[in-house]
Structures are given as structure tokens and as C-alpha cells.
C-alpha positions, 0 to 999 in steps of 0.5 A: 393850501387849497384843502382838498383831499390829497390822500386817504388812508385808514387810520393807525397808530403810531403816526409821525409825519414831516414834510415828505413823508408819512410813517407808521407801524403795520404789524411787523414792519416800519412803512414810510409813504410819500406825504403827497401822493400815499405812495408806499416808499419803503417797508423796514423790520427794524430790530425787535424783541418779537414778531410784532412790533408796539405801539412804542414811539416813532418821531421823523427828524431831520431825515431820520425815523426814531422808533422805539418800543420795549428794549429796542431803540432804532434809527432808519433812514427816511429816504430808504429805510436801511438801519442807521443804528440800533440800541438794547436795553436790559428790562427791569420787568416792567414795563414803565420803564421802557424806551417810549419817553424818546425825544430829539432836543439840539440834534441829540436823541434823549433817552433813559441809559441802558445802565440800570441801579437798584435803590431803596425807595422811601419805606411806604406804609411801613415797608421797604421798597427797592426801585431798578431805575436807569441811572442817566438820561443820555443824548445820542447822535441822531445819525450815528447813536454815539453817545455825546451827553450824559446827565444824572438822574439823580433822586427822580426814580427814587420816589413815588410818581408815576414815570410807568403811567404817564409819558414824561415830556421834555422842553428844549431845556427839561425833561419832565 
């Protein structure tokens, strides 16, 4: 409201903020401050496929810290920083398809299934191309990680665009 400066820190990637609270990935660890003050509330390793964690997603939601990177979805209480629950998935390969496309619509955390199809692709230029694609976008609890909806994805990874190059968005209604 005044403008003046409360708090300085370095710049880092992988920032989400609410009113509270300011979190980021440093290295291995999740690290929560105190929005008003810098003050350093919490450090968390959530669960991870290695020692240092990526640059993947992190949202801050009604209390809750989402952070996702290859495989690995995991929830964490904003308050402390203890693990709300945690969901793996198998790895096609490649890294398009991973858990960065994460996001909170009606109280629900949207994400590509774990459960993976193999399909045949439309033939480009003369050959055969098969496609490992997630087979639903599901909705989980943004508290518990129960599964709550499922939609099919239909024919939308069975085509030549570009889910590996560019995050998709989402409204309250489409995931794009």
C-alpha cells in the first residue's frame, strides 16, 4: 500500500506467493518465508527422483504448496511444511511428458493420469509413429490426493503438437 520496500531477497526460479507466504525451490529443499517479514518459516525435501530438485511447478492454494517436477506430485502444508501426500508416475522417456502442466481448478489439482497408453500416431512422412500418452486428466483432492474425476483425453496426444514444448493452460472450464 505505502510502496516501500519490505523485504529483499535474490532472485530464484520457481516462485509462488500468496498472501502470507513466499515459496521457492533452493537446491534440494522446498523453502517457505514469511511474506511480510523474509523470515525463513519452513525448509522441506519433498519426495524426488534425485538429490536436486527442478525447476517443475510450485503453486501455493488455499494452505496448500503443489510441487511437481519429473514423476513426482507432492502437496505440503504451507503452515510447516509436513507432506500432505505424494503421487509417481511412470516416465515415458521423455521429458514432455512430465508433471509441470499442474493446476488447481474448483479445489481439485488437475494433472495427466499416471496410466499411460501406447498409440499409433498418424504415419508422417511415410512412417509409422506410436505415441505413450496418459490416458486421463484427472482431478485429486487438494488436501488428501484422493482421486475425485477422471476425463478422457481422447485423440489430443495422438497428434503432432507440441504438449513437450509448450506448457498447456487451463480456464475454469478447458485445459488447453
Amino acid at each position: 500500500e505505502t510502496g516501500r520496500l519490505n523485504v529483499e531477497k535474490q532472485a530464484v526460479l520457481n516462485t509462488a506467493a500468496d498472501a502470507d507466504s513466499v515459496c521457492f525451490v533452493d537446491g534440494g529443499e522446498i523453502v517457505c518465508l514469511d511474506r511480510q517479514t523474509g523470515e525463513t518459516r519452513w525448509r522441506a525435501k519433498p519426495a524426488a527422483k534425485g538429490p536436486e530438485l527442478w525447476a517443475g511447478t510450485l503453486i501455493i492454494h488455499n494452505n496448500v504448496v503443489l510441487y511437481a517436477e519429473h514423476g513426482v506430485l507432492t502437496a505440503l502444508s504451507v503452515r510447516d511444511g509436513s507432506d500432505l501426500w505424494t503421487r509417481e508416475a511412470k516416465q515415458p522417456g521423455g521429458l514432455w511428458f512430465s508433471w509441470k502442466d499442474v493446476f488447481v481448478i474448483d479445489g481439485l489439482v488437475w494433472t495427466w493420469s499416471e496410466q499411460l497408453e501406447m498409440e499409433p500416431l498418424p504415419a508422417a512422412r511415410g512412417r509409422q509413429q506410436r505415441s505413450l500418452a496418459p490416458r486421463t486428466v484427472n482431478g485429486y483432492d487438494l488436501r488428501s490426493g484422493e482421486l475425485v474425476k477422471e476425463v478422457a483425453l481422447g485423440s489430443i496426444f495422438k497428434t503432432h503438437h507440441h504438449h513437450r514444448c509448450y506448457r498447456n493452460k487451463a480456464t475454469p472450464r478447458y485445459i488447453l
